[in-house]
N, C-alpha and C positions, 0 to 999 in steps of 0.2 A: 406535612403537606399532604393533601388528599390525594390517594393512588387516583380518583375518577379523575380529575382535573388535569394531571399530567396523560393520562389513555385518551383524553380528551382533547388536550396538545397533539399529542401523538397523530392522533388519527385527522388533525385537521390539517398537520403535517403531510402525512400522506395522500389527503384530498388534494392537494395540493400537485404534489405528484403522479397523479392518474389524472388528473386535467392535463398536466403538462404533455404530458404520454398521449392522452387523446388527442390532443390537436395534431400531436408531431408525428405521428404514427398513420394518419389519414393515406390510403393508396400507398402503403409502403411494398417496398418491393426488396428485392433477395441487393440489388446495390444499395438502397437505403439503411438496409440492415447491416452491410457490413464495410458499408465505408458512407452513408450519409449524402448518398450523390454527389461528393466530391464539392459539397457549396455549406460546409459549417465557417461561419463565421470566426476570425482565428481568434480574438480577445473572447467570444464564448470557451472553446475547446483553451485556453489559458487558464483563464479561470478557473472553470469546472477541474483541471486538473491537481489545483490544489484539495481538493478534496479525494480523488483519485490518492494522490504521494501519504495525505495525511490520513491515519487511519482511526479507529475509536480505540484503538489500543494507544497510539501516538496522542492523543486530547487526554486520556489520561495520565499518560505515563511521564509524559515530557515533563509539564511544570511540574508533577512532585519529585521527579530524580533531581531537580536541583538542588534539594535540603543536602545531596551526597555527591554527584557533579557536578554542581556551580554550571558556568555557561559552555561547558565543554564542548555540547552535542553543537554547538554555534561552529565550530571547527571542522565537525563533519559537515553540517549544511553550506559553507564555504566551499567545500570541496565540489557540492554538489552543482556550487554554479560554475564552474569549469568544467563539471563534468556534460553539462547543458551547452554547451558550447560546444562541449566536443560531438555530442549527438546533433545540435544542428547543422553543422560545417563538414561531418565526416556522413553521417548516417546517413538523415534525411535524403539528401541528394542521390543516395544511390536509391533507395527503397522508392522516392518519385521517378526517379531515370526506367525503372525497372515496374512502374505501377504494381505494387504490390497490395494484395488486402489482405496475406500473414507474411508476417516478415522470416519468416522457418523457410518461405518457395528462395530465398536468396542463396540456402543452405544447400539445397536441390540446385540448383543451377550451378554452384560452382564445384559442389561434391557430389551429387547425388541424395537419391530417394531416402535410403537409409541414414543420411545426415540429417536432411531436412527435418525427419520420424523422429529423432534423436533429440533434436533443437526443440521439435515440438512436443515430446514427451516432459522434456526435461520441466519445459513451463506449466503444461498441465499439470503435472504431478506438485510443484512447485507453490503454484495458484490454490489447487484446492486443498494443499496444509495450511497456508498461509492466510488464505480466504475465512476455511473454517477455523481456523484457531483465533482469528483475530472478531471474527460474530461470536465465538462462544464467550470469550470474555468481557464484550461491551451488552452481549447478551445476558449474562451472568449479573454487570451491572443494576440493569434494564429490571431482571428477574426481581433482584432482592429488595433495590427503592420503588417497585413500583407491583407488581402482580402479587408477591410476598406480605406485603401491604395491608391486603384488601383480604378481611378476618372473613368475611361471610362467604364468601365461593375462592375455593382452592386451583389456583390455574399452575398446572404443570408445566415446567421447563420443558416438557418436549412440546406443549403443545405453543407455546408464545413462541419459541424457535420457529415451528411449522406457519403461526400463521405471520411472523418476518418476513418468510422466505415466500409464503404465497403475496405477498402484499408486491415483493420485488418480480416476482412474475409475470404479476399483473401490467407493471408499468415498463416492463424491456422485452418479454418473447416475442412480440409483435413489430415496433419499430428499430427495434437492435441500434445502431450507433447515432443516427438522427437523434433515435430520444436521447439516449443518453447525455450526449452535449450538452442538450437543457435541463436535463434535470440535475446531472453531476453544478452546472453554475449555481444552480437552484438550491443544491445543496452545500456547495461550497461558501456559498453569503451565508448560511446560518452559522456555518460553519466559524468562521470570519466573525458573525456578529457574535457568535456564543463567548469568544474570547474578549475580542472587548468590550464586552459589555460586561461579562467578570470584572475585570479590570476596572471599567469604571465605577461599578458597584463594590469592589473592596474599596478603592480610594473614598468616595462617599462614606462608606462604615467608620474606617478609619480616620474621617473630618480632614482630609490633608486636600489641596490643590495639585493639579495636573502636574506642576514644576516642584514641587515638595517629592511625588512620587516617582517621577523621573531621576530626581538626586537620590532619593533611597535605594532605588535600585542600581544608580551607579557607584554607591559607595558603599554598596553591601557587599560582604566575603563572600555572598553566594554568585554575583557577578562576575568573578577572577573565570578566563574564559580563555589562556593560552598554556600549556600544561607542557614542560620542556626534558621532564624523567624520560629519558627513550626506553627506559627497562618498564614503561608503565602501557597498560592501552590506550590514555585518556593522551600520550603526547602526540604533539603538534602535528606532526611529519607524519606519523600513523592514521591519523586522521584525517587529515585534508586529502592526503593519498588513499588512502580509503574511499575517502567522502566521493573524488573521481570517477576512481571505478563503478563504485557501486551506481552511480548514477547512471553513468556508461552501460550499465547491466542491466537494470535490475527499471531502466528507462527504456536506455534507448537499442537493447534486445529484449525487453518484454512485450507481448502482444500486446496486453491488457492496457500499455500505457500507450504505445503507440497507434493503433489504429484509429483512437481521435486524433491523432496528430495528421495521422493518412487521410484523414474527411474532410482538411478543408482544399481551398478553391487551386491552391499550388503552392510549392514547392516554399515560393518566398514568402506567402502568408504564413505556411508554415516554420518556418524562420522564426518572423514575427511571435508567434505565440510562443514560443520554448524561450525565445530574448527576452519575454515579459514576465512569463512563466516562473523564470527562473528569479529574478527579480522580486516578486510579489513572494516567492519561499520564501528567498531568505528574512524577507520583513515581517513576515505570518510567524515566523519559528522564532523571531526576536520578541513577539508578542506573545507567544506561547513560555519562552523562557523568565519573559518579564512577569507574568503571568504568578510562573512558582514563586519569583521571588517573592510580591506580594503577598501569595499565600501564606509563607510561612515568617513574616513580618505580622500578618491580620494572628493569624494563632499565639504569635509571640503578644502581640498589641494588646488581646483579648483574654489573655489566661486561657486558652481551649488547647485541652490533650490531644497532641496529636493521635492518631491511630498509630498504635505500637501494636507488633505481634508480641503473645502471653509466652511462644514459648523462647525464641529468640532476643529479648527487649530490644528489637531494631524497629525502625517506623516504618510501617506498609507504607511505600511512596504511593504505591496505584488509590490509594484509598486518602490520599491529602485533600487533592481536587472534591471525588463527592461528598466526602463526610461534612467540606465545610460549605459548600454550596446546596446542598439538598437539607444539609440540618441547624446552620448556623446562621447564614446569611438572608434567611425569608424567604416566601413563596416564590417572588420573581425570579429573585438568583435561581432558585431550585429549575425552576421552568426555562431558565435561559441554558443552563446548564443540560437538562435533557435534551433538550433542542439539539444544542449543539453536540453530544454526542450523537443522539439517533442520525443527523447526517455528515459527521464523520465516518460513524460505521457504517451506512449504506453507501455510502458514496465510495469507498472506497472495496467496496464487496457487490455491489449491485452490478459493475461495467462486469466481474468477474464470469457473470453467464456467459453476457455476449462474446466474450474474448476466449474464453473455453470452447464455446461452441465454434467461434468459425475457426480454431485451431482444428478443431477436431474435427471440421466441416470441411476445410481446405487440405490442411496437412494429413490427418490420418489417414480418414475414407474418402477423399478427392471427390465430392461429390458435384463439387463444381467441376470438374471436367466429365462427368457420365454423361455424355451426350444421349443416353437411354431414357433417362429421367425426364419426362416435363417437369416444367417450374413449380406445378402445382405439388408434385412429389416429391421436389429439391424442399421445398418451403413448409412441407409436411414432415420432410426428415429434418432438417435444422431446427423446427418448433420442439418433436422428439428428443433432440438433443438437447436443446436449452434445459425443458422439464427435469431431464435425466441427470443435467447435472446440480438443476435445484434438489435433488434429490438425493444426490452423492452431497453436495455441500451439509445437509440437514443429519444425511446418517452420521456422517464424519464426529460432527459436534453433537452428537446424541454417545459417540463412543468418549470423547470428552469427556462430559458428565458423567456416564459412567463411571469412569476410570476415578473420576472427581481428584484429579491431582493436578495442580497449575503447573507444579515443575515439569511433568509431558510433556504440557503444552508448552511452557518454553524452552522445553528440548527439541519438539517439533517447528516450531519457529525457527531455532537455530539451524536444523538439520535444513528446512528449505532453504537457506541462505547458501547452501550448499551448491545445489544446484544452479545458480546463477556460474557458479567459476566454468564448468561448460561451455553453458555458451559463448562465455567471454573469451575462452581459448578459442572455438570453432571461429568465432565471426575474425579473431586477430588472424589465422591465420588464414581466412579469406581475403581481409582486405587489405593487409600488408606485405603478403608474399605471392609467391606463383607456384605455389605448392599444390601437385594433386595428390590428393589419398584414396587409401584402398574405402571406398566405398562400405563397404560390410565389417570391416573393423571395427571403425569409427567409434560406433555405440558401445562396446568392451571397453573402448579406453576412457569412454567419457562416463563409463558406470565407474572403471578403476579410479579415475584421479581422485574423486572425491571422499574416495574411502581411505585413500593414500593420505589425504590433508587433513582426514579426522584421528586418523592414528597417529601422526607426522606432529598436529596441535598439542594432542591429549597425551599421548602417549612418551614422547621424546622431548620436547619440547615444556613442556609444562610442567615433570616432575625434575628434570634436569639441569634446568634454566633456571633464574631470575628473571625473564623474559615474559612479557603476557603479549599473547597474540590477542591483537583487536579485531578493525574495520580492516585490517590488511589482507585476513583471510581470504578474503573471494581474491587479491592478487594471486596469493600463496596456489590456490587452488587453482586458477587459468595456467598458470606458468606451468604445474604439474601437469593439467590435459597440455598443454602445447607440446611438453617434453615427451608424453608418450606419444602425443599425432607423429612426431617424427618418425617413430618405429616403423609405422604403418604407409610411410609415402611412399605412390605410387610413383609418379616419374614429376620428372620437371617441363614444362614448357618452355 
């Protein structure tokens, strides 16, 4: 497939998204940037959010681990819809009761400054491993089927990185969460189409009907989707439990997920969008899962090698999905296939400016209360910020490369999952007890827990046991910061 053809997708992709950006960004002002004047439509900010949750790490990953988890990860996204439930009936309510534009000022109201700092350190820190680890590897995709390509001009990986991240600049420094709403929807139907349109296009290869490949799929071993070993990560109770939390986390105390939730018209549209929301995952993730199986029934069907690593002979799962879309299934597939990552990976790394910066807008340097500043200086510092941190996101994954070792970078993914258990301690013991703390503690113990849960995993746990710690970690990890918040209370009310 011709590398011009897909730069040429690409880029009519992104016209796309600097129209969007232009019309929505018109008169934007310091409220439209960071909560959309309170009038996003709730089925847009639904939508768009499935591309937010889904990332170009997750379009790859998902359907090819099923060759070695079957429909496992179906058990975690279950959990996640009760854990949507639990953000709209428990959270929401209070973050609109409280008009919040970072959800970390809750942290400061009921602890104090230096909690709030802490909440919001935790997700920055959090965001930009997580952001940049997840662009360098769909980046990395990106690089190798398409700029690697093209034999007569040699374009470097640092610089197709730089001009990603100026392209996302382009279309969010200016209108901050207005746009984003439309363009996240905008990107989320590619999203959406990229998968089934796979789908439709393996079934076509394959000569079988709609109802031939719906019975394949549910009578395939790759399909078995309830897993009852409790000594294993993949069982049931570990998962679903998991699947909760982490939603509860890693959702609905993340900035980056919630402040489109905070942009629309109230509380109950709000509602609305996380009920549907939640809804529309689980069906997107049963399409992603259905998705591998076909894959590796079309590679069976076909005689095609999978991609095996030379020195392990296990199969690169990450490389199922492009090897057979970009090289096997024809130009169209190829094209539907880049589509659909390029706005998986934006989509779920582009809102990531916006939400860094008005963390670090509101929670760190409180620039929204310097009553010193005119708007025109608030809106010159927050544009500074946005840049700054396209620019921390870019160094980040330029140390990546460097380093050139994937396993890093999935030590670094691991490690931010880390920091979600924090905040999940902090907000439990905000909103289910009458607990005050020592203020300037706080941050000691929420740096300790989580060093506690990686030695407690790795260390005790893992060479002693027949036990494997999964999706339960980020419990393990809250329960440890709530145990130490105790040392630290202040008095009771």
């Amino acid at each position: 497939m011709s590398p011009i053809l897909i730069i040429s997708c690409i880029g009519l992709y992104f016209g796309g998204l600097l129209l969007i950006a232009y019309l929505t960004s018109k008169n934007s002002t310091a409220d439209s940037y960071f909560s959309g004047n309170h009038a996003s439509p709730w089925y847009a900010v639904a939508f768009g959010m499935i591309g937010d949750s889904l990332s170009g790490v997750t379009y790859i990953s998902v359907p090819g681990k099923v060759g070695g988890a079957n429909f496992s990860y179906l058990q975690l996204v279950l959990g996640y819809f009760v854990g949507y439930f639990i953000i709209s009936k428990v959270l929401l309510p209070i973050y609109y009761k409280m008009n919040l534009i970072s959800i970390y000022t809750y942290l400061e109201t009921r602890f104090g400054k230096h909690t709030q700092k802490t909440g919001a350190f935790f997700f920055i820190l959090s965001r930009i491993l997580g952001a940049s680890g997840r662009l360098y590897l769909a980046a990395g995709v990106i690089q190798f089927f398409v700029f690697d390509q093209i034999q007569s001009v040699h374009v470097p990986f640092w610089l197709s990185v730089s001009v990603i991240l100026v392209l996302m600049l382009l279309y969010t420094y200016k209108g901050g969460i207005k746009t984003l709403v439309w363009t996240d929807t905008f990107q989320s139907l590619f999203l959406v189409l990229g998968v089934v349109v796979s789908i439709a296009i393996i079934i076509d290869k394959m000569d079988i009907g709609f109802g031939q490949a719906v019975s394949n799929i549910a009578n395939s071993e790759y399909s078995k989707t309830f897993f009852w070993d409790w000594h294993k990560s993949n069982f049931f109770v570990k998962e679903f439990i998991g699947g909760v939390f982490i939603a509860v986390a890693m959702t609905g105390l993340d900035q980056n997920m919630m402040q489109k939730n905070l942009s629309c018209k109230s509380l109950g549209e709000a509602q609305k969008n996380i009920f549907w929301f939640s809804i529309v995952m689980v069906i997107v993730n049963i399409f992603f899962l259905s998705l591998g199986v076909l894959l590796y029934q079309y590679y069976a069907h076909s005689l095609i090698d999978l991609p095996i690593n030379a020195e392990t002979g296990k199969v690169i799962t990450d490389k199922v999905f492009p090897n057979l879309a970009l090289n096997h299934l024809g130009v169209f597939a190829g094209l539907i296939f880049i589509i659909g990552l390029t706005a998986a990976t934006f989509s779920s790394a582009d809102s990531v400016l916006t939400t860094l910066t008005t963390s670090t807008y509101v929670d760190m340097l409180e620039y929204d209360r310097n009553t010193k500043l005119s708007e025109k200086q608030k809106t010159k510092r927050r544009t500074y910020i946005h840049i700054g941190f396209a620019f921390i996101l870019w160094l980040v994954i330029i140390v990546f490369d460097i380093l050139n070792q994937r396993a890093i970078i999935d030590t670094i993914l691991m490690l931010a999952g880390y920091t979600y258990g924090p905040l999940l301690g902090l907000f439990a013991i905000g909103l289910f007890t009458k607990l005050k703390l020592n203020d300037k503690l706080v941050p000691i113990i929420c740096v300790i827990a989580p060093v506690i849960t990686y030695v407690l995993a790795n260390y005790v746990v893992k060479p002693m046991t027949t036990y494997e710690i999964g999706n339960e970690l980020i419990i393990i990890n809250a329960g440890i910061t709530m145990l130490g918040l105790m040392f630290v209370i202040r008095k009771k009310v």
